[in-house]
C-alpha positions in Angstrom: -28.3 -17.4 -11.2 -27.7 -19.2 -14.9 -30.2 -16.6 -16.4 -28.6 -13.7 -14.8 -24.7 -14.5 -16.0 -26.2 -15.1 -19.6 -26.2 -11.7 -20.6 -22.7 -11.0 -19.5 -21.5 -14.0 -21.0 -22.8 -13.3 -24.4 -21.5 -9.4 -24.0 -18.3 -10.7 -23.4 -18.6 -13.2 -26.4 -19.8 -10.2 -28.8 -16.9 -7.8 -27.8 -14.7 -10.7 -28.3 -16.0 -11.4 -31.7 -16.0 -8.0 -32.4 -12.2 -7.3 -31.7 -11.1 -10.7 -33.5 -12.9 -9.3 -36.5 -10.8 -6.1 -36.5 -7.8 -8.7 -37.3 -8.5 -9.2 -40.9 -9.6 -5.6 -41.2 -6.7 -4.0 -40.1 -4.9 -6.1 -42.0 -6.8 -5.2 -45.0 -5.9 -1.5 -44.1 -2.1 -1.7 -43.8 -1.8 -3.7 -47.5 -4.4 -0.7 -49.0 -2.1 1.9 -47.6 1.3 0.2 -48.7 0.1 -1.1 -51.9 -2.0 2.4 -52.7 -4.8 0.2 -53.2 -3.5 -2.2 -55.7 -5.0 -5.5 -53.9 -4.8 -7.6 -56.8 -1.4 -7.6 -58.1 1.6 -9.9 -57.3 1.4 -11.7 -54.1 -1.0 -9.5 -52.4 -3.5 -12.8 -51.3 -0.7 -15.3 -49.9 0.9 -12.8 -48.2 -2.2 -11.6 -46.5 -3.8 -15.1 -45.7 0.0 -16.2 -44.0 -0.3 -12.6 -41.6 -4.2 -13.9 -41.1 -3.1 -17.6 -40.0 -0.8 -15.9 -38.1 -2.5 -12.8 -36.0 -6.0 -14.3 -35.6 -4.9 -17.5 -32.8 -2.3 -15.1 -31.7 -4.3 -11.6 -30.9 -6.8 -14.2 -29.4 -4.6 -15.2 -26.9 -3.4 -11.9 -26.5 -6.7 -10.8 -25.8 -7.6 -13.3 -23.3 -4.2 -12.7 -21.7 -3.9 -9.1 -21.0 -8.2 -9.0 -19.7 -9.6 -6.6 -22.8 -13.2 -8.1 -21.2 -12.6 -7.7 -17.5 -13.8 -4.4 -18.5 -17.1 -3.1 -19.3 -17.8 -1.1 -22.6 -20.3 1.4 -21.1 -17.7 2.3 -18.7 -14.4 2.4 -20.8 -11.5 3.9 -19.3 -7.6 4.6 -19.8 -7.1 1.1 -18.4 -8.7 -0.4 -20.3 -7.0 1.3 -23.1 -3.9 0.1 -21.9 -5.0 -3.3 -21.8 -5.5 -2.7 -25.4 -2.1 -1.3 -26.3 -0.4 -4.3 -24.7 -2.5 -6.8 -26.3 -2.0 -5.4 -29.5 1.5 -4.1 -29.8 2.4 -7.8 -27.5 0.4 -9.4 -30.2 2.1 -7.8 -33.2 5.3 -8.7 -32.2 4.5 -11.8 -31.8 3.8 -12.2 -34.8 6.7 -10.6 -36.8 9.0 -13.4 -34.4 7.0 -16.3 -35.7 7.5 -14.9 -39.3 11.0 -14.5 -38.3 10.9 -18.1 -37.1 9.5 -18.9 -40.7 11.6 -17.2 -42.5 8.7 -15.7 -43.9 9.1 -12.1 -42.8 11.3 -10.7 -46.1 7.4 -11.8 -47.9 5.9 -8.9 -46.1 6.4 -5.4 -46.5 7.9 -3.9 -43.3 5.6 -1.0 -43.7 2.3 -2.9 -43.4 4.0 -4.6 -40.2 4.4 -1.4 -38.5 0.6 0.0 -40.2 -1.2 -2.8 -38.7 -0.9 -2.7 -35.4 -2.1 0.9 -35.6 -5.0 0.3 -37.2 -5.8 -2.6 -34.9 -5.2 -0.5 -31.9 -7.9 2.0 -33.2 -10.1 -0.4 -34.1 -10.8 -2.0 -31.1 -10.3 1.8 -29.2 -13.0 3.7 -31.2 -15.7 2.0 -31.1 -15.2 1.7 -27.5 -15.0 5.5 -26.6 -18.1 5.8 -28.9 -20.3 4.2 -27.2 -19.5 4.8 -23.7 -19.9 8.4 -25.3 -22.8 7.9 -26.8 -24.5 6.2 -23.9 -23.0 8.9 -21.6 -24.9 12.2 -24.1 -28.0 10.0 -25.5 -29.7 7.9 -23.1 -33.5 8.0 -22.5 -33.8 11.3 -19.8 -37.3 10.9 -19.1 -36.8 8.5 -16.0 -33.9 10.5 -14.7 -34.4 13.0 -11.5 -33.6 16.4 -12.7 -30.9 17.5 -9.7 -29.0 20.9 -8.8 -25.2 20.4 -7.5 -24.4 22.9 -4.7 -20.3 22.8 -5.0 -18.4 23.4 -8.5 -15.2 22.4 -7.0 -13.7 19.4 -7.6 -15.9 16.9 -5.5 -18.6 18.8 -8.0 -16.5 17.8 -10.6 -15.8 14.0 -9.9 -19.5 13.8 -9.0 -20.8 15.5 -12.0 -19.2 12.7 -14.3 -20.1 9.9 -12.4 -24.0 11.7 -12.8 -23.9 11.8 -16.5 -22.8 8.0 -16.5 -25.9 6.8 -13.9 -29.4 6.3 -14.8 -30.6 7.9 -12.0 -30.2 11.8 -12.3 -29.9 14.5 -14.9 -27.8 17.0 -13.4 -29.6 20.9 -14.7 -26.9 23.1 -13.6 -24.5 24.0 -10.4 -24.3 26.3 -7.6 -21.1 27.6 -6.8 -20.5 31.2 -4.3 -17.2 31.5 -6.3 -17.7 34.5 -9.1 -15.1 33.2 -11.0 -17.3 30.0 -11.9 -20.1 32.0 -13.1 -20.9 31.5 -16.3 -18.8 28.5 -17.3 -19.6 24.9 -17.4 -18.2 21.8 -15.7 -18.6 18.5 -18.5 -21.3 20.5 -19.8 -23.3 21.5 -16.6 -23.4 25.2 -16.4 -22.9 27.0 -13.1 -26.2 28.8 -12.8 -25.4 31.3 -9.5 -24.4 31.2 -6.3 -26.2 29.1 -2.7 -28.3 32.3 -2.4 -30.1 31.9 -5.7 -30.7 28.4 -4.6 -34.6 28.9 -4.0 -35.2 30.9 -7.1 -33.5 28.2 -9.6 -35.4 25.0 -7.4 -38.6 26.7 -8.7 -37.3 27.7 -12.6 -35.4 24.7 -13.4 -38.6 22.4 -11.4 -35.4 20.1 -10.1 -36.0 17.4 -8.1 -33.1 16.6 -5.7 -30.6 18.8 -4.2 -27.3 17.2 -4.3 -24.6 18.7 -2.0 -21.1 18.3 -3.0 -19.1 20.3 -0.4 -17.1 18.0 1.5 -16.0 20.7 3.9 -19.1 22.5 4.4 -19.7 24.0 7.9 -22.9 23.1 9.6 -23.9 27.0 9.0 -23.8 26.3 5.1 -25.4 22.6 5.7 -28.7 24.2 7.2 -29.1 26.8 5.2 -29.7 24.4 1.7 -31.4 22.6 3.9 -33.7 25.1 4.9 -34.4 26.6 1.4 -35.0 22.8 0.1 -37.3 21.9 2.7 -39.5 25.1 2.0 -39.7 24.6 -1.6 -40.3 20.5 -0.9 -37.4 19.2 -2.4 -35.6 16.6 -1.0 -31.3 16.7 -0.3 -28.7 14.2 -0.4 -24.9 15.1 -0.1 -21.7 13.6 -0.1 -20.1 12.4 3.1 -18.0 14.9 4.9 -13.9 15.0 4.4 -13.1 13.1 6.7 -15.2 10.6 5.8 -14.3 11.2 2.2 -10.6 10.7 3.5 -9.9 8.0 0.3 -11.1 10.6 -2.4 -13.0 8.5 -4.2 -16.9 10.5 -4.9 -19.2 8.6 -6.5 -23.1 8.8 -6.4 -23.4 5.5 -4.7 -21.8 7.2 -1.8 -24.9 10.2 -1.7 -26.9 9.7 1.6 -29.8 11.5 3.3 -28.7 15.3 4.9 -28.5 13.7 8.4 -28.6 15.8 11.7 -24.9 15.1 12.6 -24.4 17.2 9.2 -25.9 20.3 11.0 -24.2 20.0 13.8 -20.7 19.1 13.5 -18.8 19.2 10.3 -16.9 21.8 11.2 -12.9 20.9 10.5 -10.3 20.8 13.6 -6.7 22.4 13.2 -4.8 20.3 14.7 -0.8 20.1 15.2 0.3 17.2 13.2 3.7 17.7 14.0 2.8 17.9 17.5 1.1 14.7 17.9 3.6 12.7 15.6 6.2 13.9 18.2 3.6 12.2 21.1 2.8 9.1 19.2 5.0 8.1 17.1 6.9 5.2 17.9 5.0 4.6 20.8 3.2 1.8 22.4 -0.1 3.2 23.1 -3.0 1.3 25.4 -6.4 2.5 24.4 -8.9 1.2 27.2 -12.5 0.6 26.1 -11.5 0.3 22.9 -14.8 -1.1 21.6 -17.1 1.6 22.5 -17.7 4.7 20.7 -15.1 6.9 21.8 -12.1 4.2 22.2 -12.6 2.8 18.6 -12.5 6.0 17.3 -9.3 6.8 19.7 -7.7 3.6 18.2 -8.5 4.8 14.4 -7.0 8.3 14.8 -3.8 6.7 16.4 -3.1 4.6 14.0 -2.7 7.9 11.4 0.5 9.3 13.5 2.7 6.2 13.4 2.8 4.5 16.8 4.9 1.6 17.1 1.9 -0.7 18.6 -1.7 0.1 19.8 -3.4 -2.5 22.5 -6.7 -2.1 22.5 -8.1 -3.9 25.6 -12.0 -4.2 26.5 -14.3 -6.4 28.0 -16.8 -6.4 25.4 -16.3 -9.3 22.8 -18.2 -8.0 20.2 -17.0 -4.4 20.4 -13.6 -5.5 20.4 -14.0 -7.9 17.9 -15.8 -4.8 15.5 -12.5 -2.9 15.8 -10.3 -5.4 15.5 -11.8 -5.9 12.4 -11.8 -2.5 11.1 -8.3 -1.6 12.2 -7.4 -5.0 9.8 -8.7 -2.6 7.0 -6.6 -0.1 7.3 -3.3 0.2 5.1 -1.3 1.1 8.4 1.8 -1.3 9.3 1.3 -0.6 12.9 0.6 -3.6 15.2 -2.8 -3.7 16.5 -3.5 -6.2 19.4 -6.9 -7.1 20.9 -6.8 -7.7 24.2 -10.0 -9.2 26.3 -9.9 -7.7 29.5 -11.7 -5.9 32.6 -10.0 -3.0 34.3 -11.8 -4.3 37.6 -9.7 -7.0 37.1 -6.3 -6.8 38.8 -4.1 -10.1 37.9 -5.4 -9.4 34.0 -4.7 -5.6 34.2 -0.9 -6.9 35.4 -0.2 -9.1 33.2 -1.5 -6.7 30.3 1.0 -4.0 31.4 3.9 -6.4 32.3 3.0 -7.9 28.6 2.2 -4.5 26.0 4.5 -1.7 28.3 2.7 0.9 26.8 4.3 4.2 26.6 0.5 6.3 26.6 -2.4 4.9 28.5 -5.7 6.3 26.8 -8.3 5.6 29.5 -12.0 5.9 27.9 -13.2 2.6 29.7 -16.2 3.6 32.0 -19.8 2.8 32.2 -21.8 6.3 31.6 -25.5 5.0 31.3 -27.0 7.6 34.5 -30.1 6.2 35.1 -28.5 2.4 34.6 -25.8 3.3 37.3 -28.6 5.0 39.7 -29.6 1.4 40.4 -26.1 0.0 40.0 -24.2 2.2 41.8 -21.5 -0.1 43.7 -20.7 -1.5 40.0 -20.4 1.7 38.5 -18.1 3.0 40.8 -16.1 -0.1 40.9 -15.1 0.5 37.1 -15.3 4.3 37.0 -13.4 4.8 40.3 -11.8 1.7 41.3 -11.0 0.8 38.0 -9.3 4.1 36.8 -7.4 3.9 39.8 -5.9 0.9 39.3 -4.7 1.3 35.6 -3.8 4.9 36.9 -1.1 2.8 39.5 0.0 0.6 37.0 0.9 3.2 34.3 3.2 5.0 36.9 4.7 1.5 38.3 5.5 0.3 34.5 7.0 4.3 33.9 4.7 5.2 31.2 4.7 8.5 29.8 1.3 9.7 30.3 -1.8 8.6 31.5 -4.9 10.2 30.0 -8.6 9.8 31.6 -11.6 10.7 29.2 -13.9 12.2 32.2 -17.1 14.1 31.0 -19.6 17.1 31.4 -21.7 15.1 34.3 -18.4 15.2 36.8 -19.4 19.0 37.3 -21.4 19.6 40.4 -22.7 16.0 40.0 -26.7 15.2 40.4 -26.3 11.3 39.6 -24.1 8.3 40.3 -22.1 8.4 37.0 -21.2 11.8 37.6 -20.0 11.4 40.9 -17.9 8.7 40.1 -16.1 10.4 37.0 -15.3 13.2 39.4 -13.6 11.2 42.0 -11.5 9.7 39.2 -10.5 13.3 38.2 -9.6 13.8 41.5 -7.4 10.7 41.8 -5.8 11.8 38.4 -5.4 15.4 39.6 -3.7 14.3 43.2 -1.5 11.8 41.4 -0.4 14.3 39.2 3.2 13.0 38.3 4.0 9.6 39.9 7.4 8.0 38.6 7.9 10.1 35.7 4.5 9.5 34.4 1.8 12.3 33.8 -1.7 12.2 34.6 -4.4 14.2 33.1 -8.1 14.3 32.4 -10.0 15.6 29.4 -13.3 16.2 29.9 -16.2 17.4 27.5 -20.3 16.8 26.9 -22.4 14.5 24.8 -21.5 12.8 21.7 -23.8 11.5 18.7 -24.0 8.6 16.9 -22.7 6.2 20.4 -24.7 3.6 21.7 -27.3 5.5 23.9 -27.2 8.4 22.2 -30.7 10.2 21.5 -30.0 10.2 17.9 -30.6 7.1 17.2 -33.1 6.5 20.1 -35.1 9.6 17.8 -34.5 7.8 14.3 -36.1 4.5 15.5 -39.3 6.7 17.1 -40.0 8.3 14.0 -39.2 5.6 12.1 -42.1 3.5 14.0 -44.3 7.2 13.4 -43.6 8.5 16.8 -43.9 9.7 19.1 -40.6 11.3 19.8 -39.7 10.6 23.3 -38.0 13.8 24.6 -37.6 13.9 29.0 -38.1 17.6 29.4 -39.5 20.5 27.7 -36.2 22.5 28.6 -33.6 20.0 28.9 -30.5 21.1 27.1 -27.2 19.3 25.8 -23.9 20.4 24.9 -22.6 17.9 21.7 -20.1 17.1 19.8 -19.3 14.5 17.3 -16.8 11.5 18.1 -14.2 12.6 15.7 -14.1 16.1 16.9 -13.8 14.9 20.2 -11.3 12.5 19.6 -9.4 14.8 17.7 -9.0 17.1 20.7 -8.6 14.4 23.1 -5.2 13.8 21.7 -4.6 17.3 21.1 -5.1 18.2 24.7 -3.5 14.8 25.4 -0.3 16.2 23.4 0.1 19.2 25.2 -1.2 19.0 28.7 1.1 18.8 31.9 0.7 16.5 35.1 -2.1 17.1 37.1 -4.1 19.3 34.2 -7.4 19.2 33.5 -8.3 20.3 29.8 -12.1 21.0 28.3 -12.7 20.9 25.0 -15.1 23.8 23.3 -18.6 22.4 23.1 -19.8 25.3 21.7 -23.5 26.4 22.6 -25.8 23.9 24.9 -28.8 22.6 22.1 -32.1 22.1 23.2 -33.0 18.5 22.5 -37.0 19.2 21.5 -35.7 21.3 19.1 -33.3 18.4 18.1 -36.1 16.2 18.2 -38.2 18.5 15.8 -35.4 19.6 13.1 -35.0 15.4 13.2 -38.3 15.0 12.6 -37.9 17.8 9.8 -35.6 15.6 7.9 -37.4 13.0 8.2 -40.1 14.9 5.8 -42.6 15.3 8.3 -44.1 18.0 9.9 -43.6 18.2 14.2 -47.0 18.1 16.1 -48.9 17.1 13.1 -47.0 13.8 11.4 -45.4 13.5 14.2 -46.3 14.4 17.9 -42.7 14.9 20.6 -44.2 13.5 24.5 -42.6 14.7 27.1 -42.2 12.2 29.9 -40.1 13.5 32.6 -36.7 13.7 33.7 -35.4 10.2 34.3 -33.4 9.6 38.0 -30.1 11.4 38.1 -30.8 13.7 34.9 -30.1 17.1 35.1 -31.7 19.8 33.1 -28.7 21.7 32.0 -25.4 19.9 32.3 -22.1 22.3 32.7 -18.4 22.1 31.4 -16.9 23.8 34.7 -17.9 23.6 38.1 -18.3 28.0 39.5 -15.3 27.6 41.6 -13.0 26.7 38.5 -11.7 29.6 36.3 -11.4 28.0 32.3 -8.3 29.6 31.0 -7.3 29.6 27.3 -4.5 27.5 25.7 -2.7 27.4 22.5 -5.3 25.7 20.8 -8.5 27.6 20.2 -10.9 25.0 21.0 -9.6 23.7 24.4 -9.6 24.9 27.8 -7.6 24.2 30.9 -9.6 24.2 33.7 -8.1 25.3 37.2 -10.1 22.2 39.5 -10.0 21.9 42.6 -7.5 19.7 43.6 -7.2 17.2 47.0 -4.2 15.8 48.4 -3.5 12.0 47.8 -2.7 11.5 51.4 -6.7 13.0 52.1 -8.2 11.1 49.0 -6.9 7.1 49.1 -7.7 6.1 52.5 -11.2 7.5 51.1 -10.9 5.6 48.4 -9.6 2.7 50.2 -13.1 2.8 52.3 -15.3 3.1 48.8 -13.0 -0.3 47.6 -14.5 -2.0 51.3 -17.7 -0.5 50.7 -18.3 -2.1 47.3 -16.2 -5.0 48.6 -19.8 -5.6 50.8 -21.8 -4.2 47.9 -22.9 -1.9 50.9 -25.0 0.6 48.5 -25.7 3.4 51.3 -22.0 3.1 52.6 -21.2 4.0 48.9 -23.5 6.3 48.4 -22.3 8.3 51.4 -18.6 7.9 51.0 -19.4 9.5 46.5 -20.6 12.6 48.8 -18.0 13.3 51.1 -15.5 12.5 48.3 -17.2 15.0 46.2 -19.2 17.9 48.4 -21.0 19.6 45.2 -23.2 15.9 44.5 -26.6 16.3 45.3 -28.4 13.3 44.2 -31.4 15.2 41.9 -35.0 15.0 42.6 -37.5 14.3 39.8 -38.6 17.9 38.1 -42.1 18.1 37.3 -42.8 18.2 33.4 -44.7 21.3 32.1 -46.9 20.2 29.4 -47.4 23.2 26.9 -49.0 23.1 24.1 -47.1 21.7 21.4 -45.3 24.8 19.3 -43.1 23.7 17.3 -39.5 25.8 17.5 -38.9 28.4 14.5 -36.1 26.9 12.2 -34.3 29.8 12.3 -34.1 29.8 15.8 -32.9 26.3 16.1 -28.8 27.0 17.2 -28.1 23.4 16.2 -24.3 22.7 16.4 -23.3 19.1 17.3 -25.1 16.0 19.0 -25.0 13.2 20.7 -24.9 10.7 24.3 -21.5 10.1 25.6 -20.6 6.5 24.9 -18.1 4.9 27.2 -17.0 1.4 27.3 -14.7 -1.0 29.4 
């Protein structure tokens, strides 16, 4: 470790030298200037070695005290200019008090008092802003990847400086679909054309990287680089999306590989901030399953609307611990308590209500692995069903506002266990409807990427290991969206929705997942069917080919927000429904499996349990890029 501090110390050693050095000389300076360089008349040499005696020890400490080598030269800045000031102008005055202290200070002309520290201010400035200059315009090129910037604005702009800095690429011009950028130059870098030009100027310019700085590119935009650098076999990076980039800060250790969640769901979400401030703010909220995918990202996007407190309760240590940990981070002065708990469990759900009163009552804890809950059916209905229905009872018996359940795609005309039992939990929610003053409603909506389960990165670890690509059917289809998005409109609907509603959020269009499978394998840099083979290996128990957001019997109607829809469900009484529900408690009371199995199917007609689908096994033709309607991704994450 000695060996690799060395340098530093020495750098810091030299610059220190260096600036203690500029004492005499800008001493030297303000006498030549006063005396109109007559140096060796009168008192010129005692007057100049007493200001010497005095400034050197002083502008050292000075120095040392206000940091001038916290900083690096390479990288000089205006704070570090300001450092400089202090510790100069500090130092100067220090100076003239000991003199005055002295009684020395009528042996100095005032004018070199007031010369000097100008001088010493630009001597240790200069050479500062020359070399970071000259380090920025005239170091070696020849190891530096020649990159194109897609995006002049400013995150092309902060990125561009932060290039010519770095060792790593020489940025050869920008892209930019704005004609009013054509033709000028951003610290230098020309803007060359517009994204359409893109393949013409990969082959002129022979660039090797593609670096996307658009922030808010839409996944249209995203794919189309992508496309054009994949054909001429250059590789992309870009900078992470805007909400990601939510601190402002670009820099090009923050470029990362184009991933499939870029072509699929960056597109931004209007959402009513003054509407959700008037439903969180100064609220306690209760976000269950707060460590899985979709309740830590429920907790994050609370916190930005001012709630008084948020509880976030799960049974998972180390999920809970993970956003514990990150809700620490954030500069938010709203309480965040963790809170280890099962919603199966009714003394701890009690006492967490008679302890938090929430106002809201997010309820994302559910287990949502199908073919896990094909084998487990008695416990997944005991947390999806049972469980829901008794943090459902509590909200309305502790007066909560609203209760909010975060159902999914599967609950439409069910074909597995975990479907099933998300529907009968819309159904409790739905006959409930408004209990005691509180309001119940469900949100429900398809797949999301990047959870634990999800395909995404079940496909990143296949290709990693060089396949093969595991994908179930040759024609199985998914609607996704990404967990923000999701969220986003979660508490949108949440905001807006009445008792008893049941709200859909926009997936878009279904995706094929071999032809996710295949554009992933595309990003990876290889080829499909010839790097890298996809198997087909059949439809697992309870997997449906096509999954749907409304059952045929329920007419979606549109809202004020474009991207959710309010679905008209079928609804049961509560005087039908709980003495149903109060068999399925028995039934998984007696872990009797078949009674539960029988009781999912009178509670919800439409379930029919699905039968394994023979796998066609084409030959391997890979799908046309063009064709490829990619739009978000995913595998719903739920967690209690």
């Amino acid at each position: 470790m000695g060996f690799h501090i060395l340098p530093l110390v020495l750098n810091r050693w030299a610059a220190f030298l260096h600036d203690l050095a500029w004492v005499p000389l800008a001493l030297l300076l303000a006498f030549m200037v006063r005396l109109d360089f007559q140096f060796f008349g009168g008192d010129f040499l005692g007057m100049f070695l007493l200001l010497l005696a005095l400034s050197l020890p002083v502008q050292a400490v000075a120095y040392m005290y206000f940091g001038l080598y916290r900083g690096i030269w390479r990288f000089a800045s205006v704070p570090d200019l300001m450092r400089i000031l202090r510790a100069v102008w500090v130092g100067a005055a220090t100076t003239i008090l000991l003199l005055f202290l002295l009684r020395r200070v009528g042996d100095v002309p005032r004018a070199v008092l007031l010369v000097y520290p100008v001088f010493l201010t630009m001597g240790l400035t200069a050479p500062r802003l020359f070399y970071r200059w000259f380090k920025d315009h005239f170091q070696p090129k020849g190891s530096r990847r020649r990159a194109l910037i897609v995006g002049a604005g400013w995150s092309g702009d902060l990125l561009v400086r932060e290039l010519i800095k770095s060792r790593e690429y020489l940025p050869v011009g920008f892209l930019d679909d704005d004609p009013r950028k054509l033709g000028r130059d951003l610290h230098g870098v020309p803007v060359l054309g517009s994204v359409g030009e893109l393949d013409r100027l990969l082959r002129e310019l022979d660039v090797e990287m593609v670096l996307i700085a658009m922030p808010t590119a839409d996944a249209r935009l995203m794919r189309r680089i992508v496309d054009v650098a994949a054909h001429e076999g250059v590789a992309c990076v870009t900078l992470p999306s805007l909400r990601e980039l939510a601190d402002g800060r670009v820099e090009v250790s923050r470029l990362r590989e184009v991933e499939i969640d870029d072509l699929l769901g960056r597109e931004v979400i209007t959402l009513d901030d003054a509407g959700l401030h008037a439903f969180l703010e100064g609220k306690r909220v209760l976000v269950t399953g707060a460590g899985g995918s979709i309740g830590s990202e429920l907790c994050r996007q609370v916190a930005q609307y001012g709630p008084e407190r948020v509880v976030m309760l799960d049974h998972a240590e180390y999920g809970l611990y993970s956003i514990e940990r990150d809700m620490q981070r954030l500069p938010s002065p709203v309480d965040f308590t963790p809170v280890l708990g099962d919603v199966t469990d009714a003394v701890r759900m009690r006492e967490v209500f008679a302890s938090f009163r929430p106002d809201i009552v997010l309820h994302a804890a559910a287990y949502k692995h199908v073919p896990l809950l094909e084998d487990n059916a008695v416990e997944g209905v005991k947390v999806n069903v049972l469980g829901t229905r008794m943090v459902a009872d509590l909200a309305a018996t502790h007066g909560c506002e609203k209760f909010v359940l975060v159902s999914t795609d599967k609950a439409v005309r069910p074909t597995n266990v975990m479907g099933a039992s998300k529907r009968v939990a819309e159904l409790y929610c739905q006959s409930v409807g408004e209990a005691d003053g509180t309001a119940f409603m469900v949100t429900r909506f398809g797949n999301v990427m990047g959870s634990a389960g999800s395909v995404v990165p079940l496909f990143r670890r296949q290709i990693a290991e060089g396949g093969p690509v595991t994908v179930t059917h040759p024609d199985i289809t998914r609607y996704f969206m990404t967990i923000p998005e999701a969220v986003s409109l979660i508490l949108q609907a949440a905001s807006m929705g009445a008792a008893g509603e049941v709200f859909v959020l926009d997936m878009g269009k279904p995706i094929r997942i071999r032809d996710l499978a295949e554009e992933m394998i595309r990003l990876s840099g290889h080829e499909p069917g010839r790097d890298i083979d996809v198997a087909f290996i059949g439809l697992r128990p309870g997997e449906k080919l096509h999954e749907e957001l409304f059952h045929e019997h329920e007419n979606p109607v549109g809202t004020s927000h474009p991207k959710i829809l309010r679905a008209e469900a079928r609804k049961v009484s509560a005087q039908w429904l709980v003495p149903r529900l109060g068999s399925l408690q028995r039934a998984c009371a007696g872990h009797d499996e078949p009674r539960v199995q029988g009781l999912l199917k009178e509670l919800v007609p439409e379930f029919r349990p699905a039968q394994p689908a023979a796998v066609p096994t084409p030959e391997f033709r890979p799908a046309e890029p063009a064709t490829v309607a990619l739009k978000v991704v995913g595998g719903t994450e739920r967690s209690h």
